[in-house]
BAKOLMAR-683029 format. One record per residue: x negated, y negated, z of N, C-alpha, C in turn; residue in three letters. Coordinates in steps of 0.001 Angstrom, whole numbers, padded with zeros to 6 digits, always signed. Each point is the difference from the previous one (the first is absolute). Example, Ala and Ser with C-alpha at 12.3 -4.5 7.8 and 13.67 -1.06 7.14 Angstrom:
residues 2
-013190+005690+007800+000890-001190+000000-000900-001200+000000ALA;+000350-001050-000720-000820-001190+000060+000770-001090+000730SER;
END
This chain:
residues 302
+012834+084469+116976-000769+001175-000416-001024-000390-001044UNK;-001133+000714-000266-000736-000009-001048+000258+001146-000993UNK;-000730+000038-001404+000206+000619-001094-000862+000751-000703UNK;-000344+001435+000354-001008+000485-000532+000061+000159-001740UNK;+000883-000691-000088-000440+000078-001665-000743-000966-000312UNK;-000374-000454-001046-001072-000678-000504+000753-001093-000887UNK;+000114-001049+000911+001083-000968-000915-000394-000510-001400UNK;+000855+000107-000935-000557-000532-001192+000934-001280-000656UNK;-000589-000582-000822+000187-001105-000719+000999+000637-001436UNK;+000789-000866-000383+000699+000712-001487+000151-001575-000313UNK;-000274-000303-001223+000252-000583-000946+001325-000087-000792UNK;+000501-001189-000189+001395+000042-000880-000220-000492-001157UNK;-001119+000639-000524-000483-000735-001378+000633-000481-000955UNK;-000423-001222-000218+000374-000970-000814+000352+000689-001592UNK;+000791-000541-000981+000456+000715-001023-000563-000880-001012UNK;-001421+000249-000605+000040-001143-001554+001149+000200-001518UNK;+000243-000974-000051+000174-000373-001361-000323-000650-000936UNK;+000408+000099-001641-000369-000050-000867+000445-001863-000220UNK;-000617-000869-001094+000886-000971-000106+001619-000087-000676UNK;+000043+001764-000662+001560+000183-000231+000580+000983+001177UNK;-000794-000047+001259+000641-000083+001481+000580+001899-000038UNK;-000740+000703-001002-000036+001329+000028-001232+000179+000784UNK;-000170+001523+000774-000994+000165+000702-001115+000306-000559UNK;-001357-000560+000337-001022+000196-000062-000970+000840+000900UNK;+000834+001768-000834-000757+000931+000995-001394+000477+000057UNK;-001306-000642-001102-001291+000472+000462+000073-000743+001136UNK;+000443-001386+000060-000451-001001+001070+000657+000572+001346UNK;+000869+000707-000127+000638+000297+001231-000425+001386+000565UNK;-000650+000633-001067-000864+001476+000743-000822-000915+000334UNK;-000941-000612-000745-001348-000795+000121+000350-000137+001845UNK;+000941-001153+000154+000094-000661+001017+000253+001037+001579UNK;+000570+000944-000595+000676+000924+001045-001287+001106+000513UNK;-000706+000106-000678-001530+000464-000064-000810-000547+000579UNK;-000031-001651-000055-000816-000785+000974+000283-000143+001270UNK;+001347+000060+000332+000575+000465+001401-000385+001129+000780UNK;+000049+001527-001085-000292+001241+000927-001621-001007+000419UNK;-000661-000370-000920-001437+000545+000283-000009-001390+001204UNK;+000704-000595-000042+000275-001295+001699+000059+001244+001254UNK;+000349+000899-000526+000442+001045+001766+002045-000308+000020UNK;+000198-000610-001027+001528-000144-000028+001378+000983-000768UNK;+000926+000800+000642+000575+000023-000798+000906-000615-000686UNK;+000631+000615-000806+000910-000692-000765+001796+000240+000117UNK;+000265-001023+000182+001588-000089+000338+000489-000626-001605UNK;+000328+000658-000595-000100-000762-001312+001665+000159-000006UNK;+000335-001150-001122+001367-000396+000204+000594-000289+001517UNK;-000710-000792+000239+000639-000911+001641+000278-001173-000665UNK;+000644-000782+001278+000307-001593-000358-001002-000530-000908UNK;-000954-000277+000144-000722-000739-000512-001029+000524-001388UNK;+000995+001250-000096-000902+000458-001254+001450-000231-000763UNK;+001111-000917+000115+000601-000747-000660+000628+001403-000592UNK;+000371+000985+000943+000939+001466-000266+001298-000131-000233UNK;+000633-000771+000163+001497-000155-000430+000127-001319-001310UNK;-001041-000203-000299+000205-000461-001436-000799+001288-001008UNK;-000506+001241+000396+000118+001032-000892+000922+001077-000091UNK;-000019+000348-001411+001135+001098-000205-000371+001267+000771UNK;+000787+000660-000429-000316+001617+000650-000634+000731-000284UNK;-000365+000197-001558-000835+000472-001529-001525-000341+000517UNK;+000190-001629+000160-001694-000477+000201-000025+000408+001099UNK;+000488+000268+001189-000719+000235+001598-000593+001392-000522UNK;+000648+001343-000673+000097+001209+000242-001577+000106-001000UNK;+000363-000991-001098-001104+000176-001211-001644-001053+000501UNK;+000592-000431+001077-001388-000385+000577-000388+001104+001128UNK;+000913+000646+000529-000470+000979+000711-000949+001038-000053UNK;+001049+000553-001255-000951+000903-000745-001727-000638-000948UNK;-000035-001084+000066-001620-000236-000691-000455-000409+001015UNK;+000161-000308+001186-001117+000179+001005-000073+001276+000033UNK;+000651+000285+000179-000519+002026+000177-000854+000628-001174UNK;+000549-000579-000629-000752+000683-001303-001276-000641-000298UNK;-000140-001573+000587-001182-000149-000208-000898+000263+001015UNK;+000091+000898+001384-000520+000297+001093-000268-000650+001023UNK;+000851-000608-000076+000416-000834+001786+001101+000609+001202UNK;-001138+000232+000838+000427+000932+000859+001571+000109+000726UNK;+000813+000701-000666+001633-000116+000507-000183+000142+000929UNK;-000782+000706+001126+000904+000059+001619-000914-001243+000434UNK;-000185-000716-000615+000043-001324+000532+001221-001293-000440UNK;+000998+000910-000248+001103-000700-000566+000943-000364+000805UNK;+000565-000927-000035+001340-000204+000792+000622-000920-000947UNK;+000829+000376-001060+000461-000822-000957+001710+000089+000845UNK;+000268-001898-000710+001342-000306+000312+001254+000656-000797UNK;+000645+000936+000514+001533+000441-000786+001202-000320+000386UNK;+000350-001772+000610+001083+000844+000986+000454-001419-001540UNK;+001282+000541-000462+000761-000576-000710+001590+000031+000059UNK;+000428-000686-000670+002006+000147+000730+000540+001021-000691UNK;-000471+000304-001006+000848+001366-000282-001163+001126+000192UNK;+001021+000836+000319-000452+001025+001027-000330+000903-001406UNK;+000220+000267-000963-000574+001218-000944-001255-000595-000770UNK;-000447-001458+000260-001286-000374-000631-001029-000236+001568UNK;+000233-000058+001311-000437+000342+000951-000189+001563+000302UNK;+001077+001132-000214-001123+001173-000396-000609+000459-001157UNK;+000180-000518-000797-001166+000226-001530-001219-000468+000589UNK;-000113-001454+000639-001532-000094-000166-000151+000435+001289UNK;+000531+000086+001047-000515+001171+001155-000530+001216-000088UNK;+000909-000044-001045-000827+002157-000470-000979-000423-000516UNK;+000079-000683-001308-001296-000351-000514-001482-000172+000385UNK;+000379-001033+001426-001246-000205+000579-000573+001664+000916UNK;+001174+000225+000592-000373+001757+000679-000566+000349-000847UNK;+000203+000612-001611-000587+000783-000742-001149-000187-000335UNK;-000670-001545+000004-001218-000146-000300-000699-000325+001459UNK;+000521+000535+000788-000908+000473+001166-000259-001704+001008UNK;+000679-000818+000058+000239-001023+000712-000210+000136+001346UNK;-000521-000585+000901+000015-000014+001461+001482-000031+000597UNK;+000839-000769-000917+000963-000409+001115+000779-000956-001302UNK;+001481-000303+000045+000473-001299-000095+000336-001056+000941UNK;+000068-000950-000672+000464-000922+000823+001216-001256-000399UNK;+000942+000808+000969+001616-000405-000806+000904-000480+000700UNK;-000095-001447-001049+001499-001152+000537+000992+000763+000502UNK;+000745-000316+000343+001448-000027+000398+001130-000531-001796UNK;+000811+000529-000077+000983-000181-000895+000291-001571+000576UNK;+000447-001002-000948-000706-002164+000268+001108-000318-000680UNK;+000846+000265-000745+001364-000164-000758+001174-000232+001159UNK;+000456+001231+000104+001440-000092+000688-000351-000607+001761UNK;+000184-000915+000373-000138-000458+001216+001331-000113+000696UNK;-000061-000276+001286-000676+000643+001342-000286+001710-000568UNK;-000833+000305+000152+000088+001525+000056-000079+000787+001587UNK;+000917+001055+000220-000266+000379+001026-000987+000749+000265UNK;-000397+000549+001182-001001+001019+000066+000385+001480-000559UNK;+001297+000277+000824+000752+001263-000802-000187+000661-001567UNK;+000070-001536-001062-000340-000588-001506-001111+000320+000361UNK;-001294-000235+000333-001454-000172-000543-000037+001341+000529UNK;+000604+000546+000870-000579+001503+000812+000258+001127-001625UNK;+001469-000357-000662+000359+000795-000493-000530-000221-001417UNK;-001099-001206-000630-000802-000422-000922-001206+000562+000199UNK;-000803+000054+001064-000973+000566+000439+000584+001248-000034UNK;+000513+000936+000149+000037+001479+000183+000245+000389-001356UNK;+000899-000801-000561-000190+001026-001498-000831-000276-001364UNK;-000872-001175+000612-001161+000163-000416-001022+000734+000393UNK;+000173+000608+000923-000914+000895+000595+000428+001378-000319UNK;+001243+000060-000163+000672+001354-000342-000356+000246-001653UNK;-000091-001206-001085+000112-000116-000993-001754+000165-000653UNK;-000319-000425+000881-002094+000249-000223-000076+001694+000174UNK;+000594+000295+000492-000167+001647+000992-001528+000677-000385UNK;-000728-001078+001223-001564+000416-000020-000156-000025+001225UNK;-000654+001137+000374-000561-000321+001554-001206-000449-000003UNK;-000685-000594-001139-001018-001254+000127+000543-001249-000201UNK;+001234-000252-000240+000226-000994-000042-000321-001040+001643UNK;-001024-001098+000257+000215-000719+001311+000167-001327-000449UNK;+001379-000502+000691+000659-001279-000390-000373-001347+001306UNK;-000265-000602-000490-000407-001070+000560+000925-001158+000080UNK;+000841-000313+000665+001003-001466+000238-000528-001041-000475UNK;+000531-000830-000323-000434-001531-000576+001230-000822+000348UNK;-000554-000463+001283+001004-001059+000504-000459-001379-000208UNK;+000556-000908-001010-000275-001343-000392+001577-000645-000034UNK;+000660-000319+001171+001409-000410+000239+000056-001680-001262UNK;-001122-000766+000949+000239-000993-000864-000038-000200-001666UNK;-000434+001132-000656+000243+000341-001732+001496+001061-000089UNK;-000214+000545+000719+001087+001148-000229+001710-000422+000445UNK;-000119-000683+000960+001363+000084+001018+000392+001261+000251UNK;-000986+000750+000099+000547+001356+000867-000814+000420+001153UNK;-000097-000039+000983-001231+000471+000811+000394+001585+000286UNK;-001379+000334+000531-000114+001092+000393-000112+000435+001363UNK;+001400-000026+000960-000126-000077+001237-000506+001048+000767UNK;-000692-000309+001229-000361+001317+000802+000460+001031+000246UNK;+001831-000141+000081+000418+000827+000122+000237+000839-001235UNK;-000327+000103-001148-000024+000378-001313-000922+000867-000116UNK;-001094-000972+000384-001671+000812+000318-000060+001450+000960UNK;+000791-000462+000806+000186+001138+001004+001096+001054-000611UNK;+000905-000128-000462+001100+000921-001068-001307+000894-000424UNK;-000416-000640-001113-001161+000640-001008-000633+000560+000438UNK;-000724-000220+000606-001323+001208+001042+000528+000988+000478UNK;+001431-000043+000299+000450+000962+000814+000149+001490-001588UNK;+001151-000854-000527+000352+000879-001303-001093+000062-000599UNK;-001288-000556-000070-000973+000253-001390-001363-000201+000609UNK;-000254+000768+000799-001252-000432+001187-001431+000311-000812UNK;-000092+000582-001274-001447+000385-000378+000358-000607-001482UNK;+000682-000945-000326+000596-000957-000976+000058-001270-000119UNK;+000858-000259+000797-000284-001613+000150-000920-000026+001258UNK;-000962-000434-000430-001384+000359+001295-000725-002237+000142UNK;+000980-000986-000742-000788-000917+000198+000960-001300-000033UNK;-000688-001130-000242+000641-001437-000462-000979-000967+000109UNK;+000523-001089-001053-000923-000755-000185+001102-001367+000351UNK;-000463-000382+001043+000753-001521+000441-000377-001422-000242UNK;+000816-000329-001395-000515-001359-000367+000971-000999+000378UNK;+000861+000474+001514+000766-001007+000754-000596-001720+000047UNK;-001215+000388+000552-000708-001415+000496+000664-000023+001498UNK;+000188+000947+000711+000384-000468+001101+000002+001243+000784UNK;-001494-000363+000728-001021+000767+000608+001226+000621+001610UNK;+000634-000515+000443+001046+000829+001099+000272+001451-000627UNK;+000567-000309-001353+000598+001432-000935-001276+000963-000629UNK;-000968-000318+000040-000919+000484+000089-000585+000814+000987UNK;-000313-000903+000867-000210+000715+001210+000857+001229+001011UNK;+001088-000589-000774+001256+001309+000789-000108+001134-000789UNK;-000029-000146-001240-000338+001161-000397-001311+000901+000172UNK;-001321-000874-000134-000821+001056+000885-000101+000283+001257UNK;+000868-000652+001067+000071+000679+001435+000908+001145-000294UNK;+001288-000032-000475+001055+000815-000251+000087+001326-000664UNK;-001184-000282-001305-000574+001168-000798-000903+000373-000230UNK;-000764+000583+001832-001209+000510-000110-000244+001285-001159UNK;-001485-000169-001448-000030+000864-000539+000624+000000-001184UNK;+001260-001197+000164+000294-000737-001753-000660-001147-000323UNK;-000358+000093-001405-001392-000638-000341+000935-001360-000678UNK;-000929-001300+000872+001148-000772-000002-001363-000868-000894UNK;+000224-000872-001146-000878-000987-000151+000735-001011+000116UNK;-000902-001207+000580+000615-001891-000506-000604-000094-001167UNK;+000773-001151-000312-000237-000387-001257-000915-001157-000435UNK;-001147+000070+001121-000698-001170+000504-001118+000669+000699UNK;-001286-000585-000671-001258+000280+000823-000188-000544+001132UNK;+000560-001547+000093-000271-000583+000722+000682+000319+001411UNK;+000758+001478-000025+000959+000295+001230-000698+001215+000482UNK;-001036+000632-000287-001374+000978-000049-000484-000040+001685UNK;+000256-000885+001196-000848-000024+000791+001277+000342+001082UNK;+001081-000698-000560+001078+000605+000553+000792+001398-000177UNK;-000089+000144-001159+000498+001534-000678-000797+001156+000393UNK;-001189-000129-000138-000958+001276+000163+000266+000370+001660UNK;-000481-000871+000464+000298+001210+001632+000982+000187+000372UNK;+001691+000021-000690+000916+000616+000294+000113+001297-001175UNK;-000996-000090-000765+000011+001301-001069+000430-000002-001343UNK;+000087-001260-000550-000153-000730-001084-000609+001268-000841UNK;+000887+000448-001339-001123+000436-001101-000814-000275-000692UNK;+000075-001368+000190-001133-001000-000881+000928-001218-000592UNK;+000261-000053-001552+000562-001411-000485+000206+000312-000882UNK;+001467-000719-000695-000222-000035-001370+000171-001525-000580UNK;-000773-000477-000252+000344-001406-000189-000557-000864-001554UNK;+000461-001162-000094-000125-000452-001049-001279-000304-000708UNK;-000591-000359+001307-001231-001048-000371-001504+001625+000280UNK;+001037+001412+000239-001480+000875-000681-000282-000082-001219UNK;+000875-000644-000857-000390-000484-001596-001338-000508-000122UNK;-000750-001115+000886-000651-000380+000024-001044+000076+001026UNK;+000245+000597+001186-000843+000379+000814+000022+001054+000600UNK;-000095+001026-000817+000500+001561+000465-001595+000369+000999UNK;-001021+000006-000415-001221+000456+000763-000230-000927+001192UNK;+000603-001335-000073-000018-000400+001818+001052+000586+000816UNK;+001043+000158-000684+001294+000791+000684-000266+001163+000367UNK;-000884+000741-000279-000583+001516+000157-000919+000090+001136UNK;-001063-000805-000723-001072-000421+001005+000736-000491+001383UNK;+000622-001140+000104+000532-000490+001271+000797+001137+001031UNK;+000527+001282-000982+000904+000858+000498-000927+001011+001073UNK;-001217+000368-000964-001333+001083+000290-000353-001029+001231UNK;+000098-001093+000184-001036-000325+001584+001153-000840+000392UNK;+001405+000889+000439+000853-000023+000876-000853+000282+001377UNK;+000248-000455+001067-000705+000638+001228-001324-000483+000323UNK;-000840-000770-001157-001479-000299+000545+000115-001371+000131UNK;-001131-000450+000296+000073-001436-000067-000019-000874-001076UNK;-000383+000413-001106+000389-000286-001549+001242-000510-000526UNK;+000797+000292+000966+001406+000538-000652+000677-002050-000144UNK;-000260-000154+001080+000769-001395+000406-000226-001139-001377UNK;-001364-000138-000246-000863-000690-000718+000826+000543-001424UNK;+000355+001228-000438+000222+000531-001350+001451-000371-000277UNK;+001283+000159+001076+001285-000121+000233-000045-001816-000216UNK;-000709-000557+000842+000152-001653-000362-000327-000524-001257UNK;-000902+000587-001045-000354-000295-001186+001225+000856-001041UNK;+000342+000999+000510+001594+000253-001003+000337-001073+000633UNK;+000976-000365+001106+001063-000781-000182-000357-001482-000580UNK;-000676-000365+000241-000670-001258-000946+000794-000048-001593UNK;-001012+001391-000589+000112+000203-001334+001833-000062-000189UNK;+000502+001239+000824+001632+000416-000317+000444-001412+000020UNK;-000429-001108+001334+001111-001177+000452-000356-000878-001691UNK;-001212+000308-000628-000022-000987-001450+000995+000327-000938UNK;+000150+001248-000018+001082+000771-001214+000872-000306+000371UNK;+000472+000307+001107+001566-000001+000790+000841-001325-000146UNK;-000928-001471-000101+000377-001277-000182+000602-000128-001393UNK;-000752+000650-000964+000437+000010-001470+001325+000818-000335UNK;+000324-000081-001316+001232+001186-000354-001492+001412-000488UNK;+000332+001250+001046-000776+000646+000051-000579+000645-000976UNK;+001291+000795-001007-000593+000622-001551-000867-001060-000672UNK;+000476-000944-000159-000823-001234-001223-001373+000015+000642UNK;-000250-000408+001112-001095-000123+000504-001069+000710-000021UNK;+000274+001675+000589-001029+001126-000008-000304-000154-001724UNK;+001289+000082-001273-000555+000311-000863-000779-001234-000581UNK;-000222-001247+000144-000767-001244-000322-001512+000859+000983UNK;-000071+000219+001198-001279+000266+000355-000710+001223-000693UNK;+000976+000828-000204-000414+001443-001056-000577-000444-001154UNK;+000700-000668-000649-000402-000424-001328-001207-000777-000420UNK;-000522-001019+001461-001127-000384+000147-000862+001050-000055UNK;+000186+001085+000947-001113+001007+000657-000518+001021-001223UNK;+001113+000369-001243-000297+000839-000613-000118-000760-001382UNK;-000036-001034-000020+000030-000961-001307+000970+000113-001136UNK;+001010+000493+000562+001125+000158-001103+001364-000317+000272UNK;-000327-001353-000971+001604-000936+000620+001118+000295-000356UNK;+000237+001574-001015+001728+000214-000131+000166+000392+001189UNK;-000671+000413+001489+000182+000411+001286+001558-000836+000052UNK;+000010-001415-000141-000003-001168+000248+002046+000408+000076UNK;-000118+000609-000747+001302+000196-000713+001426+000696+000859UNK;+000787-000221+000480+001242+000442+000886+001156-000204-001187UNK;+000871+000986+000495+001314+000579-000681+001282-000706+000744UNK;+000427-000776-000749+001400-000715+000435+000902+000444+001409UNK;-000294-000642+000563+000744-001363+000828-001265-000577+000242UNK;-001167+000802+000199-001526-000572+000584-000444-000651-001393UNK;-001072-000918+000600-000792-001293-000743-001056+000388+000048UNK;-001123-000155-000874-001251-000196+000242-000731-001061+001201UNK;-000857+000154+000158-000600-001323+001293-000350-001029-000605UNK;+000902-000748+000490-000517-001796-000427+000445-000963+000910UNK;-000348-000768-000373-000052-001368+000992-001626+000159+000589UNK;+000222-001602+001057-001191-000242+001009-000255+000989+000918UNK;+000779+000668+000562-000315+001373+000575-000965+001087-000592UNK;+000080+000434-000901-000857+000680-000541-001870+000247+000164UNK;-000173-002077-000170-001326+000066-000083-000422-000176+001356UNK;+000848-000607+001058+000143-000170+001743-000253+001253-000113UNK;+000739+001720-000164-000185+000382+000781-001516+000961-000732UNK;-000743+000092-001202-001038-000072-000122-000858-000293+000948UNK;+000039-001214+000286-000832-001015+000372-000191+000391+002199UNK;+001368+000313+000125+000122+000574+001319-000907+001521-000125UNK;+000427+000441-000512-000098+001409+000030-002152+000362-000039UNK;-000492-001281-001221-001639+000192+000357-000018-001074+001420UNK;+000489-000821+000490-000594-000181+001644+000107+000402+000703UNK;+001058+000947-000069+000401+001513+000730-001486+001080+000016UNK;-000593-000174-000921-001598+001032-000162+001136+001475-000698UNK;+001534-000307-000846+000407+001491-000620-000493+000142-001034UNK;-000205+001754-000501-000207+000210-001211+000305+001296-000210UNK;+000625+000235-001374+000042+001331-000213-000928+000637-000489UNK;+000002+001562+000399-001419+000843-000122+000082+000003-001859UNK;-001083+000413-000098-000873+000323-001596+000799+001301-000057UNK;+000170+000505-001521+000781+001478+000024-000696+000856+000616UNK;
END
């Protein structure tokens, strides 16, 4: 099938810090600002905005100053899914109240094997516990971080019980079969990969677009490439993402985007990641510089 919606790009924006590794929130409105105006939204607190090395206080208290500094919430899809279930609906409501598009929420990553029965009955009373009928929840299936996946048949539970609720998922499987079953299977649930470079395959089964790592850095080709789905443009735009994605993807991914950020906006506390993560170093670093201008990439001007 095809998708009369208008697939879009979301961003899992990157999180700066300080060199005492507290957040540096002008830089992170700053940054989250240069994204809307890419054509990108913002998935803020995803993997790679290094969301499970922040507290609960800073997600909710960064929430609220994008809003307050006027960055458009229903372009939001911020990450809430956390293991305890009463700080997963605090910032669920939270984000509802300031008018959020949507969350987008782990699975409970602690107690393993989890059954589906378990995640059915985690998912519902977080949904019972938000009690918004704007609340729209978005899945975040990343098995290989979590050890919990989010099976089809789960997917299918949910739609049934919560059909104008859980309306999505974002599949950072890496393994395009589970992908694909879910958009043959759930015509009308808005399924993203977690990969631009899966854009030629995703879209004409009805793909919502992407949410992926590397819109950090190339959110207006990811947009652009999306807008001339269907023309002859399209081929030429899809081969120059995967280029770019296959450069990041070789590296450890957070260190990397934020070493190219920090180039782009000239400010090297970018540079900076919150424990277990490293800053970028080694010979890699300036390789993938060095790849990335024979590549012809660059990020746009604000």
């Amino acid at each position: 099938m095809t998708t009369t919606r208008t697939p879009r790009v979301f961003a899992p924006a990157l999180t700066p810090f300080k060199a005492d590794l507290s957040v540096d929130t002008p830089a992170f409105i700053a940054f989250c600002r240069w994204l809307v105006s890419q054509g990108a939204g913002l998935a803020v607190f995803g993997t790679n905005s290094e969301a499970n090395s922040l507290g609960l206080q800073e997600k909710i208290g960064l929430l609220e100053q994008l809003a307050e500094a006027g960055l458009p919430t229903e372009a939001m899809v911020p990450g809430t899914g956390l293991c305890a279930l009463p700080e997963t609906i605090a910032l669920t409501r939270r984000a509802v109240e300031l008018g959020c598009a949507g969350t987008l929420t782990l699975p409970p990553f602690y107690f393993k094997p989890a059954s589906d029965d378990g995640l059915l009955d985690y998912y519902a009373r977080l949904i019972d516990g938000v009690a918004s009928d704007r609340l729209k929840l978005y899945l975040y299936h990343i098995p290989q971080f979590t050890g919990v996946p989010i099976s089809c048949a789960l997917i299918e539970r949910l739609i049934r019980a919560y059909p104008t609720t859980v309306v999505g998922i974002k599949d950072s499987s890496g393994d395009w079969a589970n992908t694909e079953r879910m958009l043959r299977e759930f015509p009308g649930f808005e399924v993203y990969p977690a990969s631009e470079a899966l854009l030629e395959k995703a879209l004409p089964l009805g793909a919502a677009g992407c949410i992926s790592a590397t819109a950090n850095v190339q959110p207006r080709a990811i947009a652009e490439a999306m807008r001339l789905w269907g023309t002859p443009g399209f081929d030429a735009a899809q081969a120059q993402l995967k280029v770019v994605r296959n450069l990041f993807q070789a590296r450890p991914m957070i260190p990397a985007l934020k070493h190219v950020v920090a180039r782009h906006f000239g400010h090297a506390e970018w540079q900076h990641a919150r424990p277990p993560l490293a800053a970028a170093n080694g010979d890699w670093v300036q390789e993938l510089s060095d790849q990335l201008e024979q590549a012809g990439f660059h990020m746009e001007a604000a």
